[in-house]
C-alpha positions in Angstrom: 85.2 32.5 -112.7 82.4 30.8 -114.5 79.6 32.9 -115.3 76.0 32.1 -115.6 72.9 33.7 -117.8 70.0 32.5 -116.1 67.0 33.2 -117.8 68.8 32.7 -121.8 69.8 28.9 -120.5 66.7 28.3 -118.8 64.7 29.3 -121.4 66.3 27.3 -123.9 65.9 24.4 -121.4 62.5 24.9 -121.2 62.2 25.6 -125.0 63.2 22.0 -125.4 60.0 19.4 -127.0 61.0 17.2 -123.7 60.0 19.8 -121.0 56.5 18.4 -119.9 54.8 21.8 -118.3 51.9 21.6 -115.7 50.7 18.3 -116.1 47.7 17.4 -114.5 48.0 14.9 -112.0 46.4 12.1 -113.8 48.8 12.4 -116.9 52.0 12.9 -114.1 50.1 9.5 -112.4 50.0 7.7 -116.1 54.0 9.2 -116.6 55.4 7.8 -113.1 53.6 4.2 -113.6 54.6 3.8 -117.2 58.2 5.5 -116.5 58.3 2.6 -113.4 59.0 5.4 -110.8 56.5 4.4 -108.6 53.2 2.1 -107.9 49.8 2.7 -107.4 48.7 1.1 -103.9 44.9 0.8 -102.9 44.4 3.9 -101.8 45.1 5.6 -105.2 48.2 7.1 -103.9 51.3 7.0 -105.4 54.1 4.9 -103.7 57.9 5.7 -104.8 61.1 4.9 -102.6 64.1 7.4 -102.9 67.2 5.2 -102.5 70.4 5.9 -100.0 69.0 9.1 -99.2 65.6 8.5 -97.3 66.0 12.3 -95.5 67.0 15.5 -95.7 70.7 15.8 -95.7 72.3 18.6 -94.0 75.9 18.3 -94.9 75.3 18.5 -98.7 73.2 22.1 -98.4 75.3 25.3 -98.9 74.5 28.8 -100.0 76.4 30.5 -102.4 78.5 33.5 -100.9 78.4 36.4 -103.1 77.5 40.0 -103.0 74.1 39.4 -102.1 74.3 36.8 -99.4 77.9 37.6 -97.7 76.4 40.3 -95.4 73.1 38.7 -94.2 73.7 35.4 -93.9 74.3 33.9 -90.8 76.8 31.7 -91.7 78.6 28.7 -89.8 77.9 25.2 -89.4 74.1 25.3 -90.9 74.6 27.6 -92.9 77.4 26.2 -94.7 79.1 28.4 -97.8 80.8 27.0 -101.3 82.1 29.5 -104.0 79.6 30.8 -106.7 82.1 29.3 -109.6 81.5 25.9 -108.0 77.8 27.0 -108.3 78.0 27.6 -111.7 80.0 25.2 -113.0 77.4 22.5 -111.3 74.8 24.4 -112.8 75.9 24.3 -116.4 76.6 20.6 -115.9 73.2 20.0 -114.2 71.4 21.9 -117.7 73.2 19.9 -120.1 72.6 16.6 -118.4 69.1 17.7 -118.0 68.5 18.5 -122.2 69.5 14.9 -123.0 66.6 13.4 -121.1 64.1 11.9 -122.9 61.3 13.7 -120.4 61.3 16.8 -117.8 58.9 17.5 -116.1 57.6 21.4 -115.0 55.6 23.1 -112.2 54.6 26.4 -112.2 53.1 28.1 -108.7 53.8 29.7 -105.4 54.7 30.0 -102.6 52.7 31.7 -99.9 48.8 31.9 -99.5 49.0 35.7 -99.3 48.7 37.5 -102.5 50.5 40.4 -101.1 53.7 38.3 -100.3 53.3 35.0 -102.5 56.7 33.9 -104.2 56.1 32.7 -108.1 58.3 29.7 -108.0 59.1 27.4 -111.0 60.2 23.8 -110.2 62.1 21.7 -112.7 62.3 17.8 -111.9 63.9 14.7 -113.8 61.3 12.7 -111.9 57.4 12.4 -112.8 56.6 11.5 -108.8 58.8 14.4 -107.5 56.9 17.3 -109.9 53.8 15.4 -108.7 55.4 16.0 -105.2 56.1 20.0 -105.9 52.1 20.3 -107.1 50.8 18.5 -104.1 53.1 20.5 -101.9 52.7 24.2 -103.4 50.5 26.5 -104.2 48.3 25.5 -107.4 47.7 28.4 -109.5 44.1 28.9 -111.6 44.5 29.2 -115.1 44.1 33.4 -115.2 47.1 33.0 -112.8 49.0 30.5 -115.0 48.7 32.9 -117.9 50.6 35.3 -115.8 53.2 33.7 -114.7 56.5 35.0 -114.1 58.6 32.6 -111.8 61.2 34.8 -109.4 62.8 31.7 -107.9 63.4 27.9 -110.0 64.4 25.0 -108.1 66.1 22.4 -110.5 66.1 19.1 -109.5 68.4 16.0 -110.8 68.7 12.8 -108.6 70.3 11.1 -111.0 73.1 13.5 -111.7 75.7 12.6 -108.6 78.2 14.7 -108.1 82.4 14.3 -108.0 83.6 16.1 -105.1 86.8 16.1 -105.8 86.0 17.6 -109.1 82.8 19.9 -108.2 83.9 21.0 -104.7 80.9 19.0 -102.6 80.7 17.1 -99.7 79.7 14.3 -101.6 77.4 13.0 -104.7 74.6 14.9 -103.2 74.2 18.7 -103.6 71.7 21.5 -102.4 73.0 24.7 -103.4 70.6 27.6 -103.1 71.4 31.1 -105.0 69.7 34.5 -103.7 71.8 36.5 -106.3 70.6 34.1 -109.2 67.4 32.9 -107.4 67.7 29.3 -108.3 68.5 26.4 -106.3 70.1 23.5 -107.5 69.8 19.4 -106.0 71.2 16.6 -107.4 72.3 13.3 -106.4 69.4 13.0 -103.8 65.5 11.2 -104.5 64.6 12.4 -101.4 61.7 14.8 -102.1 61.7 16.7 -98.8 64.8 18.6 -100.5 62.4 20.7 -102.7 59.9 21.4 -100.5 62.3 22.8 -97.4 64.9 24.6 -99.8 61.8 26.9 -101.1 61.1 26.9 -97.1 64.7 28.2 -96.8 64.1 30.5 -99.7 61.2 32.4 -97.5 62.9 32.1 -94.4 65.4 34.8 -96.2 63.0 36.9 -98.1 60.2 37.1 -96.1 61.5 38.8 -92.5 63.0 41.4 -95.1 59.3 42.5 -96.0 58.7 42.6 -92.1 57.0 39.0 -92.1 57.9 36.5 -89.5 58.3 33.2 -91.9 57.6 30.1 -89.2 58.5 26.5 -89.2 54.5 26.1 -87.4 50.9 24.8 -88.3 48.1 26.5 -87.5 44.2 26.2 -87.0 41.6 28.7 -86.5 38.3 28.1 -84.4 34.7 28.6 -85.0 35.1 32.3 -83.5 38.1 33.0 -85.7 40.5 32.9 -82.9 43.7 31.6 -84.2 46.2 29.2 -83.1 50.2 28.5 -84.1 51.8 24.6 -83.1 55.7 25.0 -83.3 57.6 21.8 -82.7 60.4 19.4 -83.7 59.8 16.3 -85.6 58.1 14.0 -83.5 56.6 16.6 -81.2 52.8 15.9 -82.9 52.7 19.4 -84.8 51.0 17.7 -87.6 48.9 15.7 -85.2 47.7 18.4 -82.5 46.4 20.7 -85.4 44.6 18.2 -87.3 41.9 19.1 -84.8 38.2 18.0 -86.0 36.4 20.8 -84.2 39.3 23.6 -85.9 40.0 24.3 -89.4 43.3 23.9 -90.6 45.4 26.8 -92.0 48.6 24.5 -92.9 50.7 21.9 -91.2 54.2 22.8 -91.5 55.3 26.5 -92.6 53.6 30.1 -92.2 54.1 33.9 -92.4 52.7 36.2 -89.8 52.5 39.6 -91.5 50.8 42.7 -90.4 47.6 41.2 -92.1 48.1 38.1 -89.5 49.0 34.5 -90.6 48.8 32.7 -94.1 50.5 29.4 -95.2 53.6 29.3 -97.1 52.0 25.7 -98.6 49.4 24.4 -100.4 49.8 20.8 -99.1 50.8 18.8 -96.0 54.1 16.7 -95.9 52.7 14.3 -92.8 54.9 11.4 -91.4 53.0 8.1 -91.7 54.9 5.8 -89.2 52.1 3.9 -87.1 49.3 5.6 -88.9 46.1 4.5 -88.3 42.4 5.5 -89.1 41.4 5.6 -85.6 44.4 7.7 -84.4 44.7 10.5 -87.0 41.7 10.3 -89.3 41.7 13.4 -90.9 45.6 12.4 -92.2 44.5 8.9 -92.8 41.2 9.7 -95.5 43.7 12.8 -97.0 46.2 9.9 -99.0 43.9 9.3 -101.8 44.8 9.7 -105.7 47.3 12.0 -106.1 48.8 11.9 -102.7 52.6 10.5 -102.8 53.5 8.1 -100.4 57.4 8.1 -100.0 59.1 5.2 -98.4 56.3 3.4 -97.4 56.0 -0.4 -97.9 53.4 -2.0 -99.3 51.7 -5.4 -99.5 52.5 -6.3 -103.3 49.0 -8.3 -103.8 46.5 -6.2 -102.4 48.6 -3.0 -102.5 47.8 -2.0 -99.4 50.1 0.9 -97.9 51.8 -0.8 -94.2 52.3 2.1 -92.0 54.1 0.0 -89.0 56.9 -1.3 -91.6 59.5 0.7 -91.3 62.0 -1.3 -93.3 63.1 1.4 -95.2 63.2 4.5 -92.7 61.0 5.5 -90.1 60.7 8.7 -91.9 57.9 7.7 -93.7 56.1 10.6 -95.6 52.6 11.0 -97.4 52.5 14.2 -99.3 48.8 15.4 -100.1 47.2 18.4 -101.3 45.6 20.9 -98.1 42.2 20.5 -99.6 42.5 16.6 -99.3 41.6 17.8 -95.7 37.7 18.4 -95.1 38.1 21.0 -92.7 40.2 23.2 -94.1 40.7 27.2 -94.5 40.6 28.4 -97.9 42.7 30.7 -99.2 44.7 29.6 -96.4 44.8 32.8 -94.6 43.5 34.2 -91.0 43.9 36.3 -88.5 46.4 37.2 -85.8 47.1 34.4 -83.5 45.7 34.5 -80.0 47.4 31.4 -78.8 51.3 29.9 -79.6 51.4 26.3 -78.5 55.3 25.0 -78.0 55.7 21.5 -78.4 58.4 19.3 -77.3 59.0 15.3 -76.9 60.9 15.4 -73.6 62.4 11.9 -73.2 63.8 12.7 -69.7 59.8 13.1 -68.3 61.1 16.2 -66.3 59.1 19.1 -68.2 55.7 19.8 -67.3 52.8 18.4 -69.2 51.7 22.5 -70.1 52.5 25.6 -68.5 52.0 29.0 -69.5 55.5 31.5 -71.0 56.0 35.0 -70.2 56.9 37.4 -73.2 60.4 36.4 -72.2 60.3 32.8 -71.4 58.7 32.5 -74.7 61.5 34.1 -76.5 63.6 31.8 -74.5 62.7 28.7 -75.2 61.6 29.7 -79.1 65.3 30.3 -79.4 66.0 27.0 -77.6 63.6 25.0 -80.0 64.3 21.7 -77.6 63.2 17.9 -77.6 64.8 14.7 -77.5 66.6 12.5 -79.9 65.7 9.0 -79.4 67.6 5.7 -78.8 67.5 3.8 -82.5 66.8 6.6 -84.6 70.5 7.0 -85.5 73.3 5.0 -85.5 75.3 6.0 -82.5 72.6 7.4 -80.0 71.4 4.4 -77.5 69.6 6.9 -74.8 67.7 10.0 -75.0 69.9 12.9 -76.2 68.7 16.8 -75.5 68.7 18.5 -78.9 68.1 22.4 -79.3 66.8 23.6 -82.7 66.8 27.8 -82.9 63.0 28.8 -83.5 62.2 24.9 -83.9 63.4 25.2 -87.3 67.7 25.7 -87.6 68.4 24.5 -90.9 66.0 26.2 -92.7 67.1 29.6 -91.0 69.6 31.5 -93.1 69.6 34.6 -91.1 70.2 34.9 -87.7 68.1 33.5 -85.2 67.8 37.0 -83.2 66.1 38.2 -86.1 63.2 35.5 -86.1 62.9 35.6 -82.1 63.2 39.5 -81.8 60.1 39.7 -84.7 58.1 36.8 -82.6 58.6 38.6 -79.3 57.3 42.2 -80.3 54.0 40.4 -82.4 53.5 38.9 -79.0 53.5 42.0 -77.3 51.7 43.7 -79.9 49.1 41.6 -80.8 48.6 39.9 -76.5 49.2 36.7 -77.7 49.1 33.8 -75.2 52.3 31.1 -75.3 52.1 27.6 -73.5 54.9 24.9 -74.0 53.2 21.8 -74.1 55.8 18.5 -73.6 54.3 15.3 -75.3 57.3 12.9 -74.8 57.3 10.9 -71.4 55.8 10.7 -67.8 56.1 8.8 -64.4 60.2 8.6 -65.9 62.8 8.7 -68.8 62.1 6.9 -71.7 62.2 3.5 -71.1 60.6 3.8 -67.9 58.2 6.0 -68.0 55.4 5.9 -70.6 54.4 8.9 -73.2 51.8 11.4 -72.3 48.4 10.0 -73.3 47.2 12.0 -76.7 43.9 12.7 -74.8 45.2 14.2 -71.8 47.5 16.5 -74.5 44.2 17.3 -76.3 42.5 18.5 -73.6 45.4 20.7 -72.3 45.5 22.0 -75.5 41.6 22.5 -75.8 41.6 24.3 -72.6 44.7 26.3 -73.8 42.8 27.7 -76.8 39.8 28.3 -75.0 41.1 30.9 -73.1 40.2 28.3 -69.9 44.5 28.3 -68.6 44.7 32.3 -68.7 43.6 32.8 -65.2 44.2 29.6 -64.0 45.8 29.2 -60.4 49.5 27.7 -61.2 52.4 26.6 -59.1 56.0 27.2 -60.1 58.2 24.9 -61.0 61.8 24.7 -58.9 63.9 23.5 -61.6 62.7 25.1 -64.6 60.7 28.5 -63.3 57.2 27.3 -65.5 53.7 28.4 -64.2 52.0 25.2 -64.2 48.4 25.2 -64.0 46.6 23.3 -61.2 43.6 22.1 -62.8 43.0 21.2 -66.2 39.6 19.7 -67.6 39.8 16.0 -68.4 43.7 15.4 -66.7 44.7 14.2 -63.4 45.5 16.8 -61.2 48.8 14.8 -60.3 49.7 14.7 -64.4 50.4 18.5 -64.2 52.8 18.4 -62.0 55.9 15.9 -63.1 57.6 15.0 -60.1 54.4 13.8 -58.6 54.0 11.1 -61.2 57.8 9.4 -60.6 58.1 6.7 -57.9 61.7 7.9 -57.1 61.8 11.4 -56.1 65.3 11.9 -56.1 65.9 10.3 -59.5 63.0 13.0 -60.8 65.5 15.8 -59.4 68.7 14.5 -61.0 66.8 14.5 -64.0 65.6 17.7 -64.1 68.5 19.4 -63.3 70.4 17.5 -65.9 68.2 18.7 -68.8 68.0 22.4 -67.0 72.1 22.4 -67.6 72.1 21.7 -71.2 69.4 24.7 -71.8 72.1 26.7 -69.8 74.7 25.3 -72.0 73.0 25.4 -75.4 71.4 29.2 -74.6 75.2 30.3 -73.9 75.4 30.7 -77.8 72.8 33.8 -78.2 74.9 36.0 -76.1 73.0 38.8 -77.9 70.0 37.9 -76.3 68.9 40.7 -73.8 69.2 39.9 -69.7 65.7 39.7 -69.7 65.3 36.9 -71.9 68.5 34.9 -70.8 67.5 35.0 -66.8 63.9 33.5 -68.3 65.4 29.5 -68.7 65.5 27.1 -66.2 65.7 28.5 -62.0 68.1 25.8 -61.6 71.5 26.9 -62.3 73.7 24.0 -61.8 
């Protein structure tokens, strides 16, 4: 077996006159314009375009079974394993390709707002735009913390180095292989920057719950009286959206720890989707891509340079990466308190789940382990209506424990701390998709307003048949007739057939945590099928 001595090999790496440390971002700007990685648009962000690879891919990630990770993995389909000698043998090739560039470039920083539970990460990148990417996205350190230094995880990062499966034991030319025993983790044949930023994710989802911290795939926003609020969803749910909230200041947009301090961000910058954005829609996103922002994927007009946020040529998965304090109302450290209100958020594309409603303990649990919303027609080859799709604590494959371990933590924080849950669907009404139409962002705001006002917590509710929610009555600002779904179809019957439809698959998909208590399992859907 191939061995590998980590810090000796690194260190001469690093030792090397081509490894570019902790540039500021106006000298990585000057290094990915002159190197032709990228172009400056209008707005002063940088705009680069990562090739075949324009997401995250899921069938090249593996983690390396060995002593460390054989026993609390939970290993299977997302959590795929590959042999530490095929680890090492990438990771000497990956080195030595790396020492014959003619630049590297190197971040230094963390991970986790929390001083008492922060991760000193190092990041290593062929690219100028993707170190620029690992700054915006991490934690910056001052320069007293710089001095100090002492990474505990590296992610190395070569795009250009593809991979020969046949030879290297992949699934392709693309690799994401992530290390606990050596605490490295190791992409290549990918440009697609989102790999970095969700394999430290990854990283924290495994260390953190060992230190007795919940690590979430959230946002979060605190109010003027401190009260604090948590937004899980699914891509296109509006997590990023719904806490961008004008009158709240922003914690973080995508990942957080709940400790027995409270909450804290695992970022230092927001990752935000940019398809269809406007400056009337989502301003705080919209002013936030300025210099030093990276826009990925996202065409441009090559005159005036001007970023088009309805092309989608490329991918609809188009990304602006930006630093948290590009944000004007922001929390800083990023740190708070205990949250007093989880908000659930799912695009349902069969317009059966109600617009809010309020969770028990155990119907929280529940559906946090279900993680649902729906895959849309056109957004991969194959799917041409709505399909249900069930992520485990809205985040799956960046989970490399067990899910029970993530929903057992969230259930007794609930319990001890009295936090309020809602699950708040922002996908259709009056119908499917295709018939229906998507819930209007006001009437989601205000839900949500009154939610975190504590103004839903008493509020008189009606059951739902089907799915066994507590639906409020009244809400502020909606039509009394929104609340309730089957009101708001012409064809009652078709409503029903729907419903129970999408109440079957949760049954089906929750038949997988048969660890989960009684309690817990009789909280989904009434409707048994």
């Amino acid at each position: 077996m191939s061995t590998i001595n980590q810090m000796s090999q690194l260190n001469e790496l690093l030792s090397q006159e081509n490894a570019l440390k902790n540039l500021s971002v106006p000298q990585l700007v000057e290094k990915i314009l002159f190197r032709s990685e990228g172009a400056l648009t209008a707005t002063g962000a940088v705009r680069a375009t990562t090739g075949t690879y324009t997401g995250r891919s899921p069938k090249d990630k593996f983690i390396v079974r060995d002593e460390v990770s054989e026993e609390t993995v939970d290993w299977g389909p997302v959590n795929q394993s590959i042999e530490e000698d095929v680890f090492t043998n990438l990771y000497h090739k990956v080195l030595k390709y790396l020492s014959a560039r003619d630049e590297l470039f190197v971040f230094n920083g963390f991970a986790g707002a929390d001083e008492n539970y922060r991760l000193p990460i190092q990041v290593i990148n062929e690219f100028a735009w993707h170190n620029l990417f690992a700054q915006q996205m991490f934690i910056r350190p001052e320069e007293r913390e710089l001095d100090q230094h002492d990474s505990e995880f590296t992610v190395i990062s070569a795009p250009n180095f593809k991979a020969d499966p046949a030879v290297d034991g992949t699934n392709s030319e693309a690799f994401i292989l992530v290390s606990f025993k050596h605490r490295i983790v190791l992409i290549g044949g990918t440009e697609y920057a989102g790999e970095i930023k969700k394999s430290i994710f990854s990283v924290m989802n495994y260390m953190l719950p060992q230190r007795n911290v919940l690590s979430m795939h959230c946002s979060a926003n605190v109010g003027k009286e401190g009260d604090v609020a948590l937004f899980f969803g699914l891509s296109g749910t509006g997590k990023t959206t719904l806490s961008a909230d004008p009158y709240r200041r922003l914690i973080g947009d995508d990942e957080h720890g709940w400790s027995a301090n409270g909450v804290f961000n695992i970022e230092g910058g927001c990752y935000a989707k940019c398809i269809s954005l406007s400056k009337e829609k989502e301003p705080q996103i919209y002013n936030a891509i300025r210099f030093g922002s990276v826009l990925e994927n996202v065409m441009m007009d090559e005159n005036t340079r001007n970023p088009d946020y309805e092309d989608t040529s490329l991918t609809e998965n188009t990304r602006a990466a930006y630093p948290i304090d590009n944000i004007d109302n922001i929390v800083l450290p990023s740190v708070a308190g205990h949250p007093n209100t989880i908000i659930f958020l799912t695009a349902d594309a069969f317009g059966v789940l109600p617009p809010i409603s309020k969770l028990t303990k155990e119907q929280a649990m529940y559906h946090f382990l279900s993680g649902y919303t729906s895959k849309l027609a056109g957004t991969e080859r194959g799917v041409t209506s709505p399909e249900a799709t069930f992520s485990a604590c809205f985040g799956s494959p960046f989970l490399p424990l067990a899910p029970a371990t993530y929903a057992k933590m969230l259930g007794e924080k609930i319990e001890r701390y009295d936090t309020n849950v809602f699950l708040v669907n922002t996908g259709w009404t009056g119908g499917a998709y295709g018939e229906g139409s998507r819930m209007k962002l006001s009437f989601t705001r205000a839900m949500i307003h009154a939610a975190l006002e504590g103004e839903l917590n008493s509020a008189e509710t009606q059951m739902d048949g089907i799915f066994g929610l507590d639906i409020p009555m009244h809400v502020p600002g909606v039509p009394d007739d929104v609340l309730i779904p089957k009101k708001t179809w012409k064809d009652k019957k078709a409503y029903e057939e729907k419903a129970k439809e999408l109440a079957t698959k949760f049954h089906e998909n929750f038949r997988k945590f048969n660890h989960a208590s009684d309690d817990i399992a009789k909280a989904g859907p009434l409707y048994k099928g």
